[in-house]
C-alpha positions in Angstrom: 104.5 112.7 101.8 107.7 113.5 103.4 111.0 111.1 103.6 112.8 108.5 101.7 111.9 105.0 100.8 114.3 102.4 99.1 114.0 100.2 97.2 116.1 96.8 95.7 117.4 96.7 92.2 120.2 94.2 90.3 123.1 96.0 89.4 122.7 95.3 85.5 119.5 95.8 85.2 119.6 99.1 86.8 122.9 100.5 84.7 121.2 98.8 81.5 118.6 101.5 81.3 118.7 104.4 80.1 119.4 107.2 82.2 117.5 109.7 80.5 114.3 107.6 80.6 111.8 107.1 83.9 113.1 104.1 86.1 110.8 101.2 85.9 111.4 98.1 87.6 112.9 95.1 86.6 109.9 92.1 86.1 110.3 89.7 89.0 109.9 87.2 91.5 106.3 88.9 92.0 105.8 89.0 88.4 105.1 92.2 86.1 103.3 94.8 88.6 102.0 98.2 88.1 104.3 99.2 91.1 107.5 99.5 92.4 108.2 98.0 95.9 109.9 99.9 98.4 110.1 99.8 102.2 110.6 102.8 104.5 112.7 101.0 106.8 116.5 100.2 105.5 116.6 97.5 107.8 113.6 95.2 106.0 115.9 95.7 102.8 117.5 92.3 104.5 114.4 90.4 104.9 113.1 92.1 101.4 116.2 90.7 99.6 116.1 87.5 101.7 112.3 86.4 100.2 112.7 87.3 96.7 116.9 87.8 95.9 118.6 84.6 97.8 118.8 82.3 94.6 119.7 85.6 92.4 123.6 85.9 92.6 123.8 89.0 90.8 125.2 92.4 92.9 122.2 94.6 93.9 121.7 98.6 94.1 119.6 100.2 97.1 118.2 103.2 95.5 116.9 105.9 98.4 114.0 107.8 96.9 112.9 111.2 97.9 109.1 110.6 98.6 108.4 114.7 98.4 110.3 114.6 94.4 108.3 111.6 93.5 106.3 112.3 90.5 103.6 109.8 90.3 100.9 108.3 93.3 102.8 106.5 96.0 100.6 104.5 98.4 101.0 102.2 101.2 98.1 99.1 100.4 98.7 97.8 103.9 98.3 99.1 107.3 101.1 100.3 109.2 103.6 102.6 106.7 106.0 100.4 106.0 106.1 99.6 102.7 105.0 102.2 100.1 103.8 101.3 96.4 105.0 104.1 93.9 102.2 103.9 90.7 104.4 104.3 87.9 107.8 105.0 86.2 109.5 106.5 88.5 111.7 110.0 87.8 115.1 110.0 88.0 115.4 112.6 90.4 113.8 111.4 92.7 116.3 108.8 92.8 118.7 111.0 94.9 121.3 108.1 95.9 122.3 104.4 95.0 124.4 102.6 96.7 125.7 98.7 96.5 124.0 96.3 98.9 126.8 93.8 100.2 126.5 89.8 100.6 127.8 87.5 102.9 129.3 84.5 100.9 125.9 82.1 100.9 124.3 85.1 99.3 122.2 86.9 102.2 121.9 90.8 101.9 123.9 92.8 104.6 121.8 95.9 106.1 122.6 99.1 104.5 124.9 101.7 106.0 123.1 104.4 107.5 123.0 107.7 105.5 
């Protein structure tokens, strides 16, 4: 599988972790999953954060993921390749850059620069 995905994480969570450890995502809106949600498309990072983030004031990292360093399955569950699943902890290098997602004052996402 070639590419990046990204994927949406809070700010503390994210530097709370240990960096040594596998990533695994923080339990939320959707409840505890076997899978971390990403999207292939930086642009649906705004609708992403718009359905499950608005209420949660807290700064947000975009992580971009290197699909071809991923260690475990990734899968898309839906037609169309837009938003894979990765199946498990998630290696840290894959994780090749993080950046911080901006908000407009009433707490909607901005889009991401491009890379």
């Amino acid at each position: 599988m070639k590419g990046h995905t990204f994927h949406m994480v809070p700010r503390d969570y994210y530097e709370a972790q240990p960096i040594e450890q596998n990533y695994q995502p923080e339990p939320m809106v959707l409840g505890q999953e076997d899978f971390i949600h990403c999207t292939n498309h930086p642009e649906d990072v705004v609708a992403v954060g718009a359905r499950y983030y608005l209420s949660d004031p807290r700064p947000f990292y975009l992580l971009i993921i290197d699909l071809e360093k991923v260690a475990v399955p990734v899968r898309y569950d839906a037609p169309g390749e837009r938003y894979p699943h990765i199946y498990g902890p998630l290696n840290r290098d894959a994780i090749i850059e993080q950046r911080h997602l901006e908000r407009t004052p009433d707490g909607h996402f901005l889009a991401p620069n491009p890379a």
